[in-house]
N, C-alpha and C positions, 0 to 999 in steps of 0.2 A: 712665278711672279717675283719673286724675291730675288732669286738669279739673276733677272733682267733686270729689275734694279740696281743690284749692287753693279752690276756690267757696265749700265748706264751711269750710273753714280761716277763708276773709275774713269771712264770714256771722256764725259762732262768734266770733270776733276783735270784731265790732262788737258782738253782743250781750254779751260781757262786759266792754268797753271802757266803755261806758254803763250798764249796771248794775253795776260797782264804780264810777265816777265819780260814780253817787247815791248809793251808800254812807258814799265816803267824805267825801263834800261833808259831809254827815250827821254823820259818828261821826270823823272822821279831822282835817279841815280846821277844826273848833272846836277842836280840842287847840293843831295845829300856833299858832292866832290866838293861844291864851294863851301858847305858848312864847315866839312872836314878842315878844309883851308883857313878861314877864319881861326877854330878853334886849335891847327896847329903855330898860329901866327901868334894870337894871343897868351898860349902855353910857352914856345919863346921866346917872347919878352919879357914873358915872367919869368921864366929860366935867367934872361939874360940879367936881368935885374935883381938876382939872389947872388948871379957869378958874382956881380962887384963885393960881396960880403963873405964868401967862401971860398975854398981852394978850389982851384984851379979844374981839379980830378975829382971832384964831386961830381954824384952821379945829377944831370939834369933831372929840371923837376918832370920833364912828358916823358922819362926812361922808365916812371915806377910801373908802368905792366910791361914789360919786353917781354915776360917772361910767358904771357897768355898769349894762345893761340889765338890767329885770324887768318883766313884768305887772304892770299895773295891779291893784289889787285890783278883784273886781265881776266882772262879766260876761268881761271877756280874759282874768283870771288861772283863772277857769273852764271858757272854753274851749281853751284849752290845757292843761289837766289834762283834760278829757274828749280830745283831741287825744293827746297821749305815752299815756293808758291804750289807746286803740286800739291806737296803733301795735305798743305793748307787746305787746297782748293777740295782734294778729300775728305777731309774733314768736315768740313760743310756742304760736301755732297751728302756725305752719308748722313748725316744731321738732319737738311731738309726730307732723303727719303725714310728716315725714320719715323720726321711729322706726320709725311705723307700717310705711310700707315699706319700709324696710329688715330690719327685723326681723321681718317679716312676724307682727304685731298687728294686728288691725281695731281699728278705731273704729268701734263702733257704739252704737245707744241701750242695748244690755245693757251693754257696757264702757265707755261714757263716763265715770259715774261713778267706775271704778278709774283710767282715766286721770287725773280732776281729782285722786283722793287722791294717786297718784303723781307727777304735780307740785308738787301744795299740799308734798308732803313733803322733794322735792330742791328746789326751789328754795325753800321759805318755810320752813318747819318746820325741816326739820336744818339751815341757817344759821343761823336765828334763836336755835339751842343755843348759837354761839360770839359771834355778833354781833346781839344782841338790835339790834332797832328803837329807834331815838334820837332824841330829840329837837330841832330845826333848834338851833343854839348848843351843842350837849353834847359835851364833849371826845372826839375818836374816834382812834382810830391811824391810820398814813399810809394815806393811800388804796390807793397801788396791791398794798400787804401785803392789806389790807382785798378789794379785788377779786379777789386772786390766790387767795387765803382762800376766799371766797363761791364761785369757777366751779370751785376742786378741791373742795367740800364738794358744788352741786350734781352735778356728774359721778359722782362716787364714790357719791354717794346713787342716782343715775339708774342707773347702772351695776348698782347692788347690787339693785334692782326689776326690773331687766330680767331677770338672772340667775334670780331668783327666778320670773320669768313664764314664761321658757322653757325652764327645768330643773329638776327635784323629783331631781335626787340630790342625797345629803349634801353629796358636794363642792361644789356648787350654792349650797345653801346655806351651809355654810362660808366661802364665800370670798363672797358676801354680807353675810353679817356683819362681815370684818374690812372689807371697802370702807366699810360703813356707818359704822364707829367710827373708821377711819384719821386723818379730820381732824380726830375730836375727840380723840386720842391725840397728834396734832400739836400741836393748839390753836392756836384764832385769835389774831389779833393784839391785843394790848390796849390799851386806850385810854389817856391819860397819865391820874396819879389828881391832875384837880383840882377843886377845889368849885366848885359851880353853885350858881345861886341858883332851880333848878326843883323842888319840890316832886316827892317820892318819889313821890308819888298820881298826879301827871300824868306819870310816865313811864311809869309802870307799866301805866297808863291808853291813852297814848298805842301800846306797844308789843301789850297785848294787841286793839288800835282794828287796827292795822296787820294782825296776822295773820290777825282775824275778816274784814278785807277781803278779805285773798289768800283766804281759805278759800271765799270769797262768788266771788272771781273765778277761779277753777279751776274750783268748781263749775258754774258758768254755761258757763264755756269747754268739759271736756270735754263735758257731757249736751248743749249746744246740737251740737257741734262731730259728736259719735255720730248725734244722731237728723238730721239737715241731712246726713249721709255716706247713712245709710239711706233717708231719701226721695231723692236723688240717683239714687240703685242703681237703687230701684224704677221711677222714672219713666222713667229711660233705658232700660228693659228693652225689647227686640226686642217685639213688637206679639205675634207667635206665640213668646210664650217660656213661657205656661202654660198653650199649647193642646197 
């Protein structure tokens, strides 16, 4: 059983690693180009407006990381985004079939579907209520607030669905619901308020581009992740097990 899960897990993991990696090449990585754009327009004219005050051979102000590595754009800076989405998409394979048995939930092709909605919703959905999707350059609060933020908003979310799957009393619910609302009763971390030169359109753009991809890659992840558990089952089945 465990074999064919983690099988299935890997299986699931590549098909939705690779179908959000076309997605977002698609609807996601055109945004991020124009942000990049903005934010290297902005950088100089601020460059260029330091040149009038200093020499000549000073080093511009968007020179201070040369020295950090990135992707090339083109083909590397794509395949490493098709590369971290698998790995991703692994990750949260193995994650859901960890719940799975522990908590004793199948994954199958009937509940796939609820599992992608119940990820899409702790991990992308109810963060995205405190800490929408931003832009590469947009002001954001300290990261590790930010992080700490995002894994008590998934958990409490995860937590409050489980509840829900495995108990229909009030109390069940009840205490569902406040796990679900706690972190936004907390409230995320805020970002500092200062003006950008990004267009209201492309963030908006950009953030709703983001979700429809989680939504695209949940979906792919649990329905592959169910029906790859169930042909698994079936095929191992003892030779006399529907004699």
């Amino acid at each position: 059983m465990f074999r064919n899960l983690f099988f299935a897990a890997l299986v699931a993991a590549l098909c939705a690693g690779l179908v959000t990696s076309a997605v977002q090449y698609f609807r996601v990585t055109p945004l991020i180009f124009a942000a990049e754009a903005y934010e290297s327009e902005g950088v100089q004219n601020h460059g260029n407006a330091a040149a009038n005050h200093e020499h000549a051979e000073s080093m511009p102000a968007h020179n201070h990381g040369e020295n950090e590595w990135m992707p090339q754009d083109g083909f590397e800076r794509t395949a490493y985004t098709v590369l971290a989405n698998i790995l991703m998409a692994a990750g949260y394979a193995l994650i859901i079939g960890a719940v799975s048995v522990l908590f004793n939930l199948p994954i199958t092709w009937s509940t796939g579907l609820l599992w992608a909605v119940g990820g899409f919703a702790a991990f992308s959905l109810a963060p995205a209520f405190g800490l929408a999707p931003g832009l590469p350059g947009m002001p954001v609060a300290d990261t590790l607030a930010r992080q700490l933020w995002w894994a008590g908003t998934a958990l409490a979310t995860g937590g409050a669905l489980l509840l829900t799957a495995k108990f229909r009393a009030p109390w069940a619910l009840a205490l569902a619901i406040a796990l679900a609302i706690l972190p936004h009763l907390i409230g995320a971390p805020q970002a500092p308020d200062e003006a950008t030169g990004f267009p209201a359109s492309l963030a908006a753009s950009f953030a709703s581009a983001v979700l429809f991809n989680a939504a695209v890659f949940w979906i792919v992840l649990g329905v592959t992740f169910g029906r790859m558990n169930d042909y698994l089952a079936v095929r191992n089945q003892p030779a006399g097990a529907f004699t």
